[in-house]
C-alpha positions in Angstrom: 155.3 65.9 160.2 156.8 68.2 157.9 159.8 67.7 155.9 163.0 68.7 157.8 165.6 70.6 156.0 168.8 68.8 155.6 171.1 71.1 158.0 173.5 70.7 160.8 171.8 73.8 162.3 168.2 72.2 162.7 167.5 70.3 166.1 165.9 67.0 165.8 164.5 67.0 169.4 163.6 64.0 171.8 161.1 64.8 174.7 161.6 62.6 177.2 159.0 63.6 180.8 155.9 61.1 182.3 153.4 64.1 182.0 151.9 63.8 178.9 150.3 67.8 179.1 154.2 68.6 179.8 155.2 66.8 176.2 151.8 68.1 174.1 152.8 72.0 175.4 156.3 71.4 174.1 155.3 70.5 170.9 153.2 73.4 170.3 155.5 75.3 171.7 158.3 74.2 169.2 155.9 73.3 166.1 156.0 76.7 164.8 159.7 77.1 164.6 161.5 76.9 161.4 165.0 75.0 163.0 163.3 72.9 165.5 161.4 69.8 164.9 160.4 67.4 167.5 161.0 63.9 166.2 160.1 61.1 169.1 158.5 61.2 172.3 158.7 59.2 175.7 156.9 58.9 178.8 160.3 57.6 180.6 163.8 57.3 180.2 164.2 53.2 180.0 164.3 52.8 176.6 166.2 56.2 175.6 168.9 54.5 173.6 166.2 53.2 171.2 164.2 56.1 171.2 167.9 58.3 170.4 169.0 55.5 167.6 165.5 55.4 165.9 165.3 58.8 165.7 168.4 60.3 165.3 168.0 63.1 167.8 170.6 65.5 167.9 169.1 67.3 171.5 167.2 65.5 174.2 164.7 66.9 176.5 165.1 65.3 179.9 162.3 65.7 182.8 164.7 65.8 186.1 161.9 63.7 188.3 160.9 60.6 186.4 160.5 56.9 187.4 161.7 54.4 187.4 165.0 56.3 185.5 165.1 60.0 186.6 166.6 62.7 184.6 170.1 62.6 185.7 170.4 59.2 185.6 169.1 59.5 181.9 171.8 62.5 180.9 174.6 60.3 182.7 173.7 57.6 180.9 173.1 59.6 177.3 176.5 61.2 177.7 178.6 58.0 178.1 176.9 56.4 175.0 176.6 59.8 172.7 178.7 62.6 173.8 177.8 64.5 170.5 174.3 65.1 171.4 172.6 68.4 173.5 171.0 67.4 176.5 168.5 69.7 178.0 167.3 69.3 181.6 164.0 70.5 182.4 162.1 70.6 185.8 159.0 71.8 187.3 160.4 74.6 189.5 164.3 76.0 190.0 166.3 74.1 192.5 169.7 74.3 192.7 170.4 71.0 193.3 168.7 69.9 190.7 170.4 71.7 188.6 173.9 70.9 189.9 173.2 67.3 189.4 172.0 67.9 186.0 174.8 69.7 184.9 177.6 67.5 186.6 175.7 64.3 184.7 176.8 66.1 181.7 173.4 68.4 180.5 174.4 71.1 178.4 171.3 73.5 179.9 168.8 73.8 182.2 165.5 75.0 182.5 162.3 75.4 184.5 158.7 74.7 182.6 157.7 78.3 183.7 160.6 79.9 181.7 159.6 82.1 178.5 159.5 80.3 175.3 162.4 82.5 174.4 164.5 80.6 176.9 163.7 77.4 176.0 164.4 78.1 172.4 167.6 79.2 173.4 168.8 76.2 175.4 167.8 73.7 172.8 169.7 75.4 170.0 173.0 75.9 172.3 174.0 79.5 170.4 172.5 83.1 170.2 173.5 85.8 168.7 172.3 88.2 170.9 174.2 86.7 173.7 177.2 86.5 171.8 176.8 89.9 171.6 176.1 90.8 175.0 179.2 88.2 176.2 181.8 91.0 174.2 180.9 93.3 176.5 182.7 91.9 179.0 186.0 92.4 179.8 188.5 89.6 180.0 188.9 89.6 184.1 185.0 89.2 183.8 184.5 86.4 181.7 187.5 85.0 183.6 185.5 85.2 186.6 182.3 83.6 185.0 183.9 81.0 183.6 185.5 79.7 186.9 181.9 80.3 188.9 180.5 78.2 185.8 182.9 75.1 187.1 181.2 75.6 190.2 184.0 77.3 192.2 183.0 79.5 195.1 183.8 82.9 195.7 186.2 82.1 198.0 187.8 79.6 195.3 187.5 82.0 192.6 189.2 84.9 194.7 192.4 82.7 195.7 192.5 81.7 192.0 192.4 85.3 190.5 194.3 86.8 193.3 191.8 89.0 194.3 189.6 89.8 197.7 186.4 87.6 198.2 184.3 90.9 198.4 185.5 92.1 195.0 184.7 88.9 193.2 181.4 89.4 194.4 181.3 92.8 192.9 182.6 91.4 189.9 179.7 88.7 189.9 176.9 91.1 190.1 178.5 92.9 187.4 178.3 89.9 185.2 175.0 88.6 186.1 173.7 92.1 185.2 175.4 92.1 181.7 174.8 88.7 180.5 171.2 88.8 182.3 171.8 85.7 184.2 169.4 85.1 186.9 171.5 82.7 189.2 174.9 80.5 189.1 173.5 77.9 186.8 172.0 80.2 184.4 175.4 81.7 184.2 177.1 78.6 183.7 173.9 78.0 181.0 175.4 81.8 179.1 179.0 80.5 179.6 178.6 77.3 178.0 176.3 78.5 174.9 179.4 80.8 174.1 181.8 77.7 173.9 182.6 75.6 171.3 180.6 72.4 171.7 182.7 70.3 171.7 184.6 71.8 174.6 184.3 69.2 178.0 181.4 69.4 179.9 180.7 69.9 183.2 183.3 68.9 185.7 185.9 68.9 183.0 186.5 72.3 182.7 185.5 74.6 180.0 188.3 76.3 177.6 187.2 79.9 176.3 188.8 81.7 173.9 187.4 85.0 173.4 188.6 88.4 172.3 187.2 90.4 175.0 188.6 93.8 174.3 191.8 92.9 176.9 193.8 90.5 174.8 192.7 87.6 172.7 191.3 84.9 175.0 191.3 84.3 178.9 194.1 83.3 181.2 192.3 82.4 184.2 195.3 81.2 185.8 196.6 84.9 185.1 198.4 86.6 188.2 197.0 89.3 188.7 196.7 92.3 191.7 192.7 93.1 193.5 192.9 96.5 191.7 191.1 97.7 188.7 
């Protein structure tokens, strides 16, 4: 392996799934990127401490179905012991239970094997500008709004909480999915989170945003305000 630059924006990557073709398509995935480098490998999830001390991983690439230890298990586990570190969930196809779990165990992303190399890229380096970018865009009642369906609220939840009709903040929703180009509610909470400062709790916790979003600087999401625009 090449030298790695001494930086604290390269990723020093563990890939952790029990299908070896998975692991060898990672790698050549990720080889030709100048930030990431992939510095151990396992075929399971038991000895992931070791693997994360000896290698000094700063992100972790977590197979959600493995035995004996599956994924979550894995990130619950990692979280406890290292909160510093990026944990990125990966499974064969979208499920939204899945994903939940993931998230709830403390993962930081999560994506499908399918996704565009693009995508992956982005959910092992946490940041992008050009989602920065497309987060300014939206206004402060939006980001509001994402940031509470990113908890996992529900539209009901999120209505009662903004003081607005359950129909609207599915308007809203559709807006934001459409701007940020989020494909579902864990995407979203995927865009949310890469716009946060990492060391802001994880899932569960809550998620503190402050962002000037052309209404104010920052987000009151416990703001009362009226259903009109």
């Amino acid at each position: 392996m090449s030298d790695q630059p001494a930086s604290s924006d390269v990723a020093r990557v563990a890939i952790v799934d029990d299908d070896v073709l998975v692991r060898y398509a990672l790698r050549y995935l990720i080889q030709p990127e100048p930030d990431i480098f992939v510095v151990a490998e396992s075929s399971d999830g038991a000895g992931i401490m070791t693997i994360i001390d000896e290698s000094a991983c700063n992100v972790l690439l977590v197979d959600v179905n493995m035995r004996p230890l599956n994924g979550v298990a894995v990130a619950a586990n990692v979280r406890r012991r290292y909160p510093e570190i990026r944990i990125v969930m990966m499974s064969s196809f979208y499920n939204d239970d899945f994903a939940k779990h993931a998230l709830n165990a403390g993962a930081d992303a999560f994506f499908t094997k399918t996704d565009a190399a693009a995508e992956i890229f982005r959910a092992i380096r946490g940041r992008s500008e050009a989602l920065s970018g497309t987060a300014r865009t939206l206004s402060a009642r939006e980001f509001a709004i994402a940031e509470l369906a990113s908890r996992g609220l529900t539209n009901d939840q999120i209505a009662r909480h903004m003081h607005l009709s359950t129909n609207t903040v599915k308007t809203y929703l559709s807006r934001i999915f459409k701007k940020v180009g989020a494909r579902n509610r864990v995407d979203l909470t995927n865009h949310v989170r890469a716009l946060t400062d990492p060391s802001a709790p994880r899932s569960g916790q809550g998620v503190g945003v402050g962002l000037d979003a052309g209404e104010g600087s920052g987000v009151d999401v416990g703001a009362d305000e009226t259903e009109s625009d």
